[in-house]
MDTraj code that builds the backbone (N, CA, C; nanometers):
import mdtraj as md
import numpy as np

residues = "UNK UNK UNK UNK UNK UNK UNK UNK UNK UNK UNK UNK UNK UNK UNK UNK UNK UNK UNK UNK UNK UNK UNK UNK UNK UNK UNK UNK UNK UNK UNK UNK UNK UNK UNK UNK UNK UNK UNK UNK UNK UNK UNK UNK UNK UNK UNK UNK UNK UNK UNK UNK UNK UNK UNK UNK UNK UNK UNK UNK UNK UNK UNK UNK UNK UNK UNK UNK UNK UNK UNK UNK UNK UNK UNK UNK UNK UNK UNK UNK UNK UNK UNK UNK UNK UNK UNK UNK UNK UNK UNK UNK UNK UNK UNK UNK UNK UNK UNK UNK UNK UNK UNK UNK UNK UNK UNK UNK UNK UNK UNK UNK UNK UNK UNK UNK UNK UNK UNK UNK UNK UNK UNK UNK UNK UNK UNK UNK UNK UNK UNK UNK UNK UNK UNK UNK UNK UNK UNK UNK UNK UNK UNK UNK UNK UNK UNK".split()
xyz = np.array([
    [13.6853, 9.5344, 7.9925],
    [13.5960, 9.6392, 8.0405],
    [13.5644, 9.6160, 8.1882],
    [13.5638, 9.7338, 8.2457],
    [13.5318, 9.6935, 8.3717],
    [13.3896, 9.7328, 8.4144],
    [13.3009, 9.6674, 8.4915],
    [13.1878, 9.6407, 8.4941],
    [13.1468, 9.7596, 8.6408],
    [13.0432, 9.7990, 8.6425],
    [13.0020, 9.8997, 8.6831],
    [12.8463, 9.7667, 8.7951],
    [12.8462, 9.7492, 8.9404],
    [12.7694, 9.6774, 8.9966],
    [12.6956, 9.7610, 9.1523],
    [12.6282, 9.7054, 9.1668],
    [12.4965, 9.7467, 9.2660],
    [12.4949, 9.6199, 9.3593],
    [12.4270, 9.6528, 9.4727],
    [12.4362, 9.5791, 9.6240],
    [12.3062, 9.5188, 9.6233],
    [12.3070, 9.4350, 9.7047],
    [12.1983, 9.3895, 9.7418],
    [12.0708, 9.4487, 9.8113],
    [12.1607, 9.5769, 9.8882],
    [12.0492, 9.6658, 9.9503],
    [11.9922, 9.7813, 9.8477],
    [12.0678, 9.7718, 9.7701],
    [12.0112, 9.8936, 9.6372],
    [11.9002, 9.7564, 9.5711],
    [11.9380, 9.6481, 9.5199],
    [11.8025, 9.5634, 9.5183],
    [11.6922, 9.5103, 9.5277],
    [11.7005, 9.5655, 9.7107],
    [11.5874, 9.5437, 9.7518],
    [11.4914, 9.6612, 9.7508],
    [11.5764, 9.7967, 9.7902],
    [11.4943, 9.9076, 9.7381],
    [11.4177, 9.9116, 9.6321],
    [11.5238, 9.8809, 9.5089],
    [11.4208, 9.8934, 9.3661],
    [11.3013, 9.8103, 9.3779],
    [11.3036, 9.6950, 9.4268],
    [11.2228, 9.5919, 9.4140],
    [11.0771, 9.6747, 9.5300],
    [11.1263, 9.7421, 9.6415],
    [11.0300, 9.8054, 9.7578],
    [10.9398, 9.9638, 9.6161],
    [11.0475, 9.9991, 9.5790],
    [10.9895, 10.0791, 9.5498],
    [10.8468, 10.0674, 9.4162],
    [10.8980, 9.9518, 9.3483],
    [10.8394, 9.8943, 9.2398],
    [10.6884, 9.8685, 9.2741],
    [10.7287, 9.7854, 9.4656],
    [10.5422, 9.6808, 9.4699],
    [10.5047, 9.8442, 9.5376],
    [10.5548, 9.9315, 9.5894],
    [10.4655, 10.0559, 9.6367],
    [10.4276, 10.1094, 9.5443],
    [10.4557, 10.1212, 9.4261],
    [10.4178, 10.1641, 9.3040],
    [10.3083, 10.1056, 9.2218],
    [10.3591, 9.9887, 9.2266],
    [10.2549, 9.8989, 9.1460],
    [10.1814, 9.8136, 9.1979],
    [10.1608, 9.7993, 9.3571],
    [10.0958, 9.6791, 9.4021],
    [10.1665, 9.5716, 9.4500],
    [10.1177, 9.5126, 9.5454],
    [10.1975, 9.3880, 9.5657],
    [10.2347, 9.3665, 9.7274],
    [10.3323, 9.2636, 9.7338],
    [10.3394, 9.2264, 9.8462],
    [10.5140, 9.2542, 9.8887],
    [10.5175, 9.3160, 9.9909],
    [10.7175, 9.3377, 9.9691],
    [10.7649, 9.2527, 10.0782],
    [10.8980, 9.2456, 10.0652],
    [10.9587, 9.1660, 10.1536],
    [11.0462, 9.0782, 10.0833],
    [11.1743, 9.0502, 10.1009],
    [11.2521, 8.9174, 10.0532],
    [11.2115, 8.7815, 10.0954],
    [11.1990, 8.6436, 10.0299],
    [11.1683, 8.5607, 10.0388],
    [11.3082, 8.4628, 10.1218],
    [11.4620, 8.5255, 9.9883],
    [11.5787, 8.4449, 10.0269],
    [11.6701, 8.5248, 9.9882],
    [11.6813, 8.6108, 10.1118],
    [11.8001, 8.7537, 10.1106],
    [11.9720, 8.6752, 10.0365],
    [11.9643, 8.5406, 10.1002],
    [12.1002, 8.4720, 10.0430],
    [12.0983, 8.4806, 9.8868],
    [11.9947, 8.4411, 9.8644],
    [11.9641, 8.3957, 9.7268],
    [12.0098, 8.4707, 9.6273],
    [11.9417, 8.5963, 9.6675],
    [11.9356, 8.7439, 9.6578],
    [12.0975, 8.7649, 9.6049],
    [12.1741, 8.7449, 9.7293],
    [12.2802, 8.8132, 9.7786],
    [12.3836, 8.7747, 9.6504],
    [12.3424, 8.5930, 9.6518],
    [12.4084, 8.5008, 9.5535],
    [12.4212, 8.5430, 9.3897],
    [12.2863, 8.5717, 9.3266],
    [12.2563, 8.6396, 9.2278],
    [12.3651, 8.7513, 9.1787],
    [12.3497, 8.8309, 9.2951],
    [12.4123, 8.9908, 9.2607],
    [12.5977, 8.9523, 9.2685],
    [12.6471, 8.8633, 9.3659],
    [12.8141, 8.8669, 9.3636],
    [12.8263, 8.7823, 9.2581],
    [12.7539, 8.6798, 9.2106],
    [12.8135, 8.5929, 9.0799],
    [12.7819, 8.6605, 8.9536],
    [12.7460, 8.7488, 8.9716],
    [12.7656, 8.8481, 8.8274],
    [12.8848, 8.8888, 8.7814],
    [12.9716, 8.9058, 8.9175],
    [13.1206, 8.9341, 8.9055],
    [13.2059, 8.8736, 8.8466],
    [13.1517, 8.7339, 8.7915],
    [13.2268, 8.5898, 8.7886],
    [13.2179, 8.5875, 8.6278],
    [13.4186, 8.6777, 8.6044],
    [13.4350, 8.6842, 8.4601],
    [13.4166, 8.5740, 8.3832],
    [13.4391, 8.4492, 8.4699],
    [13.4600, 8.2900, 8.4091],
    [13.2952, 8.2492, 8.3173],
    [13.2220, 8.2673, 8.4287],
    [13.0501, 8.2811, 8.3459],
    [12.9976, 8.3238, 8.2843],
    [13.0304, 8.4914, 8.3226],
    [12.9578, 8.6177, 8.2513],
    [13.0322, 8.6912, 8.2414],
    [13.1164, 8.6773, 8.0981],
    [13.2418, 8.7720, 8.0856],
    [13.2120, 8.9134, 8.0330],
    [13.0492, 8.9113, 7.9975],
    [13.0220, 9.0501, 7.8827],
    [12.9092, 9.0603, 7.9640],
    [12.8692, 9.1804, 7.9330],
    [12.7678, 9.2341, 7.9450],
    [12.6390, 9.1584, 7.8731],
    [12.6365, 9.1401, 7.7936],
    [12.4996, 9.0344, 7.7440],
    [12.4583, 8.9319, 7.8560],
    [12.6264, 8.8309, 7.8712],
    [12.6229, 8.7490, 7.9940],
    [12.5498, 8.7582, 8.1221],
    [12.5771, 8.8687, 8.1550],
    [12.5859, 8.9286, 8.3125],
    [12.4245, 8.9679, 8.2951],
    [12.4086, 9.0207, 8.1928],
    [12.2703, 9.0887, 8.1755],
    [12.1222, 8.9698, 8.2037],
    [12.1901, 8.8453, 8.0903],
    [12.1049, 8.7396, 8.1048],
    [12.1093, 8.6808, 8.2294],
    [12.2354, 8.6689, 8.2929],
    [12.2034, 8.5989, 8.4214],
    [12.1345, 8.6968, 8.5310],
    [12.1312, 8.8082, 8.5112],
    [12.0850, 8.8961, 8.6273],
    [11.9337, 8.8875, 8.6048],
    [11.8874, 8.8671, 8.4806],
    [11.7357, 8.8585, 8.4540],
    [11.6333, 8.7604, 8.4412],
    [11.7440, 8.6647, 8.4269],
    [11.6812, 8.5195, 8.4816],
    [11.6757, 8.4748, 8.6071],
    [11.7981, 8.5175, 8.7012],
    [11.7941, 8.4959, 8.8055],
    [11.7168, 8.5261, 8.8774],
    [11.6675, 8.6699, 8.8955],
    [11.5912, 8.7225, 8.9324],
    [11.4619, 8.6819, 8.9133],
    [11.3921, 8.6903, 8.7698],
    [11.3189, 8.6196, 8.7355],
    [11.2520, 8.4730, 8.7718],
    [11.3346, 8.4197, 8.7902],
    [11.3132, 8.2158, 8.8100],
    [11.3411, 8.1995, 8.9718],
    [11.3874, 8.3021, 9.0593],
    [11.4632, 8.1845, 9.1510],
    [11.3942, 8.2467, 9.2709],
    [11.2798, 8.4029, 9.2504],
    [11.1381, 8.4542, 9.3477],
    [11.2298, 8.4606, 9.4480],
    [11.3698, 8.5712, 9.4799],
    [11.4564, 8.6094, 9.5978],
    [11.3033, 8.7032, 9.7165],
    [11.1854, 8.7400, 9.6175],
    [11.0815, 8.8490, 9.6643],
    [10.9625, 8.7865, 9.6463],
    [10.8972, 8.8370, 9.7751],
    [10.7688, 8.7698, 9.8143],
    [10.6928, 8.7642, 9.6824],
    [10.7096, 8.8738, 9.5958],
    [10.6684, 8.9422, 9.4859],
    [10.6770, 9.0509, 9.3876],
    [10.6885, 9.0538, 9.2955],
    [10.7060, 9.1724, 9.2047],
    [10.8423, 9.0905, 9.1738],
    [10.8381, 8.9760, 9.1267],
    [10.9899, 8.9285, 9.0846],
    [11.0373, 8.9621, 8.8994],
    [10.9164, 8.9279, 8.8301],
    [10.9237, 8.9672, 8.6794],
    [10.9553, 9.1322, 8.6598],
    [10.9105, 9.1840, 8.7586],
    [10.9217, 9.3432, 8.7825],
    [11.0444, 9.3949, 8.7965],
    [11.0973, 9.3238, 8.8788],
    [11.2222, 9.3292, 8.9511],
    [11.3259, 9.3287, 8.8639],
    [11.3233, 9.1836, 8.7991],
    [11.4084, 9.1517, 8.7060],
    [11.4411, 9.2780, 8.5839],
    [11.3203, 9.3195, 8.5243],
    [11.3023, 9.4083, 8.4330],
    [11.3919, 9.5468, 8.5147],
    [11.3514, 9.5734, 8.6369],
    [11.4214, 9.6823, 8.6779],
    [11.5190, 9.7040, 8.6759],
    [11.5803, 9.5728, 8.7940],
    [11.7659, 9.5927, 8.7934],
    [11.8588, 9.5634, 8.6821],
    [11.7609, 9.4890, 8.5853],
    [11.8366, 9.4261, 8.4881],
    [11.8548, 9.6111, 8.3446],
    [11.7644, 9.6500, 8.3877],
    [11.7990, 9.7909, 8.3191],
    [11.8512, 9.8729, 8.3667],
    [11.8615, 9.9130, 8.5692],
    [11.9748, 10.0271, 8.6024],
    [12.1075, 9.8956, 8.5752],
    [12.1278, 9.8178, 8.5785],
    [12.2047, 9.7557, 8.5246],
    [12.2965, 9.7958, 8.4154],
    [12.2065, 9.7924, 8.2732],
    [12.2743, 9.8542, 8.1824],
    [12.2790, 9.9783, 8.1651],
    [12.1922, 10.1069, 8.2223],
    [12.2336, 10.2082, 8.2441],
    [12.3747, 10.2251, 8.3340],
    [12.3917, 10.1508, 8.4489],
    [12.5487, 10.2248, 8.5343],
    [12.6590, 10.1616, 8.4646],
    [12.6261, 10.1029, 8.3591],
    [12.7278, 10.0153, 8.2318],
    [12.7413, 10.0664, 8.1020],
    [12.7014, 10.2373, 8.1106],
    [12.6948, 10.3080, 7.9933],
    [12.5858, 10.2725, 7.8712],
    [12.4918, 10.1913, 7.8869],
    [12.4140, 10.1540, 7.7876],
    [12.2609, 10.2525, 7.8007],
    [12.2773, 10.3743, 7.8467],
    [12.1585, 10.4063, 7.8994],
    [12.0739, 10.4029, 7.7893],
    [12.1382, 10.4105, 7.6753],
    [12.0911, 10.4553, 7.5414],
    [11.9823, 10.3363, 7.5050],
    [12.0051, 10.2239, 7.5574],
    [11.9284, 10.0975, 7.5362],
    [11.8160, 10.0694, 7.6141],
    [11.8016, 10.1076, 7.7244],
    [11.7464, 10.0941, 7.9033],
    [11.5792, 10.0930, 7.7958],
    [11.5247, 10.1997, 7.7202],
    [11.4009, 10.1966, 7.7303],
    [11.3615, 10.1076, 7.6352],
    [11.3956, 10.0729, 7.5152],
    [11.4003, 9.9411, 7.4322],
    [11.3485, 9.8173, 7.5334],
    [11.4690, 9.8306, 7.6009],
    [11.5107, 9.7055, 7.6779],
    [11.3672, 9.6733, 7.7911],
    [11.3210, 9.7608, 7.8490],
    [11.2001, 9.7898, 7.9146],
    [11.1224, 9.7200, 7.8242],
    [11.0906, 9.8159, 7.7340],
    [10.9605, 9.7495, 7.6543],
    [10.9623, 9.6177, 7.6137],
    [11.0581, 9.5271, 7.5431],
    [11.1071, 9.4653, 7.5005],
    [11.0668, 9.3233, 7.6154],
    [11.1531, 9.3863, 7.7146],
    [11.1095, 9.2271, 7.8725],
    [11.0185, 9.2294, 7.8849],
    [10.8994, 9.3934, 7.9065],
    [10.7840, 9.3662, 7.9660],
    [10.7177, 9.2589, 7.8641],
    [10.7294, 9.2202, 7.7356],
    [10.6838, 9.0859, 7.6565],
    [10.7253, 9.0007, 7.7219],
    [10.8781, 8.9674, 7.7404],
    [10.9242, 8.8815, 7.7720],
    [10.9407, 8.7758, 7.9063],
    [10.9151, 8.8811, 8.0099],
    [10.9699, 8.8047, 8.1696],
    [10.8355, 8.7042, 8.1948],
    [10.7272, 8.7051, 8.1300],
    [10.6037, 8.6361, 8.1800],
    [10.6535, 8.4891, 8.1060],
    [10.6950, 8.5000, 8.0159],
    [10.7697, 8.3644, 7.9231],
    [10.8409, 8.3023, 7.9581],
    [10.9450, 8.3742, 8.0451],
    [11.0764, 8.2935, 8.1138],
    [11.0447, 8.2700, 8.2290],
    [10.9696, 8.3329, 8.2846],
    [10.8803, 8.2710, 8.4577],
    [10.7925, 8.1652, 8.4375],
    [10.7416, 8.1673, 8.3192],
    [10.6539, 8.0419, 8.2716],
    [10.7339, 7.9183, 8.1523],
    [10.8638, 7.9253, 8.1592],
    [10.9323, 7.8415, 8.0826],
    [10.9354, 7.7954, 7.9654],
    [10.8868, 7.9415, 7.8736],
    [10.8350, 7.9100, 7.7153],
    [10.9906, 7.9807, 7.6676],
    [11.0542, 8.1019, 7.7645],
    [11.1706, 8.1113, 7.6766],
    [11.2646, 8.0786, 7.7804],
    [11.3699, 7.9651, 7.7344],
    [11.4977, 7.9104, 7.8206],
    [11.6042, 8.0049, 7.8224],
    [11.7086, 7.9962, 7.9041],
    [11.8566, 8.0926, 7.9295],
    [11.8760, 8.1117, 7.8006],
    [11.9175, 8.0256, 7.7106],
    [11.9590, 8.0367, 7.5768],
    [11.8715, 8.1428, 7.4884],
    [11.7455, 8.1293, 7.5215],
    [11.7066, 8.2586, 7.3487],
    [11.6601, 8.3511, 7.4216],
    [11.6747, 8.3616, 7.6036],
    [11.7053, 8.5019, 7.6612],
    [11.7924, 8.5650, 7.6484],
    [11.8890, 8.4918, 7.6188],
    [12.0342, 8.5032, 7.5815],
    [12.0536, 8.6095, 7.4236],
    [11.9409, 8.5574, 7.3280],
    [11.9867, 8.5959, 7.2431],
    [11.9481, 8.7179, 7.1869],
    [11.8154, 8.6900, 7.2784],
    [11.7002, 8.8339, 7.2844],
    [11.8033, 8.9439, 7.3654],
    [11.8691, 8.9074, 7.4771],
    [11.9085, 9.0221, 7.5700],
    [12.0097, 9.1029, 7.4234],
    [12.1035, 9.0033, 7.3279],
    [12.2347, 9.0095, 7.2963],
    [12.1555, 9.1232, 7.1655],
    [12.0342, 9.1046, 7.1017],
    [11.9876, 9.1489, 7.0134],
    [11.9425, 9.2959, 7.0495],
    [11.9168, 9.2751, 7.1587],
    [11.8563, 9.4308, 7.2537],
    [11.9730, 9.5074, 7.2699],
    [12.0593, 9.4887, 7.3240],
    [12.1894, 9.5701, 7.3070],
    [12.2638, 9.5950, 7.2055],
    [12.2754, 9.5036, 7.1308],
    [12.3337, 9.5425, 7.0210],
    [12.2665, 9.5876, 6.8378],
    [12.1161, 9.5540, 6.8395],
    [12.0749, 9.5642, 6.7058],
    [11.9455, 9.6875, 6.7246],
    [11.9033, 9.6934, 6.6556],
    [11.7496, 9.7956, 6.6635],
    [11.6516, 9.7246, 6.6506],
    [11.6476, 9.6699, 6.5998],
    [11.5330, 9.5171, 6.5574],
    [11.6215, 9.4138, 6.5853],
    [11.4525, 9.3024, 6.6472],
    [11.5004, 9.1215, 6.6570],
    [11.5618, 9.0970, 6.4750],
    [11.6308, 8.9885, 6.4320],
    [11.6702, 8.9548, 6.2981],
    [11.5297, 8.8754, 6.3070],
    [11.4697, 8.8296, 6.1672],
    [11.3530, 8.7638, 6.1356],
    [11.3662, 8.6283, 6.1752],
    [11.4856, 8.5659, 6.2073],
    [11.5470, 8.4185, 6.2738],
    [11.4542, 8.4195, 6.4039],
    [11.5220, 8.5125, 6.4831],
    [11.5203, 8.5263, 6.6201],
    [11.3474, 8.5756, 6.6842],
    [11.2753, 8.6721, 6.5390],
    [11.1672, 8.6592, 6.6014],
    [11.0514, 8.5473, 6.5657],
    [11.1359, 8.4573, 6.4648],
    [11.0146, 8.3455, 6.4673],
    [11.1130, 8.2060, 6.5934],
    [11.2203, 8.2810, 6.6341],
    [11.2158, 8.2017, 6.7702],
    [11.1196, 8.2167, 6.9001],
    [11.1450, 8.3506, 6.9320],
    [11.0375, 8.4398, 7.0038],
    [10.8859, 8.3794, 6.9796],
    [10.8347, 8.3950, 6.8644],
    [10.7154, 8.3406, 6.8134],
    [10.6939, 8.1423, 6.8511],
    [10.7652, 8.0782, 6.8343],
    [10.7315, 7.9672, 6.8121],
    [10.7761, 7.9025, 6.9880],
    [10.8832, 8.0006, 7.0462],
    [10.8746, 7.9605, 7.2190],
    [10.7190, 8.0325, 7.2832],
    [10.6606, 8.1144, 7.2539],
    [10.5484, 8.1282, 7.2998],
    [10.4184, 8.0997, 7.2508],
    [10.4652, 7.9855, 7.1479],
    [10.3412, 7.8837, 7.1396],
    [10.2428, 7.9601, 7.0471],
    [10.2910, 8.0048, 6.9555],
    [10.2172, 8.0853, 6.8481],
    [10.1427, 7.9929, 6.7109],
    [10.3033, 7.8959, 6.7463],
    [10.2794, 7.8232, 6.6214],
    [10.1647, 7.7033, 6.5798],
    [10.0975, 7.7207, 6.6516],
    [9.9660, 7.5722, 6.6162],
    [9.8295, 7.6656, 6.4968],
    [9.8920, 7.6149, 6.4129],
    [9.7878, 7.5732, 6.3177],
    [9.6016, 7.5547, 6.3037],
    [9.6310, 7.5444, 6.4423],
    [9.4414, 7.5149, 6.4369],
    [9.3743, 7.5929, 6.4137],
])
top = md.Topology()
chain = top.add_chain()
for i, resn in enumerate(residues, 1):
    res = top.add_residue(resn, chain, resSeq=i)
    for name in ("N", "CA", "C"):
        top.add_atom(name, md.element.get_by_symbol(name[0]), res)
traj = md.Trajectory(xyz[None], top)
């Protein structure tokens, strides 16, 4: 399949248009960084699928603050025109709702690459988390104490 990708300057827009919208502070922190993110998506060897490409575009974004601010925002954004210019538009608002739980978890290191991984793979492909995956969800965000 061939993969359908966006620039770095379409990046920074979404990300401009996001903190004018919602607040915040604009500006790139590490335009390279940035730059780095968006061409190694290309890199069939890493991210041969779309799940792949998806998780690394939303972690990256997410964890590595290319923006002064609005980075969890960000992530959520591009990581959905993402799968919209990849034919998934059908998924985009799921997928929305779905991170806005999620990106505060992976910026705060309760969910790792791996069960972003599995969350992204479940979002595209199922209608519901499987009951596995949401007492993973559950027990990475520290649900599970007893007291």
């Amino acid at each position: 399949m061939a993969f359908a990708y966006f620039d770095t300057a379409h990046a920074v827009e979404v990300h401009d248009e996001i903190i004018n919208q919602t607040g915040g502070v604009l500006g790139v922190l590490n335009i390279n960084l940035l730059e780095s993110v968006i061409e190694h998506l290309k890199n069939e060897i890493y991210y041969p699928d779309l799940e792949h490409k998806l998780t690394h575009l939303f972690y990256s974004i997410n964890k590595n603050h290319s923006f002064q601010d609005g980075n969890k925002r960000a992530s959520i954004a591009l990581s959905a025109y993402f799968l919209e210019i990849n034919n998934c538009s059908f998924r985009v608002e799921r997928f929305i709702a779905e991170m806005e739980n999620i990106a505060v978890d992976v910026a705060d290191n309760r969910i790792d690459k791996d069960l972003l991984f599995e969350i992204i793979t479940s979002i595209i492909y199922n209608d519901d988390y499987s009951e596995e995956l949401k007492l993973k969800i559950i027990y990475a965000k520290g649900f599970n104490n007893a007291d």
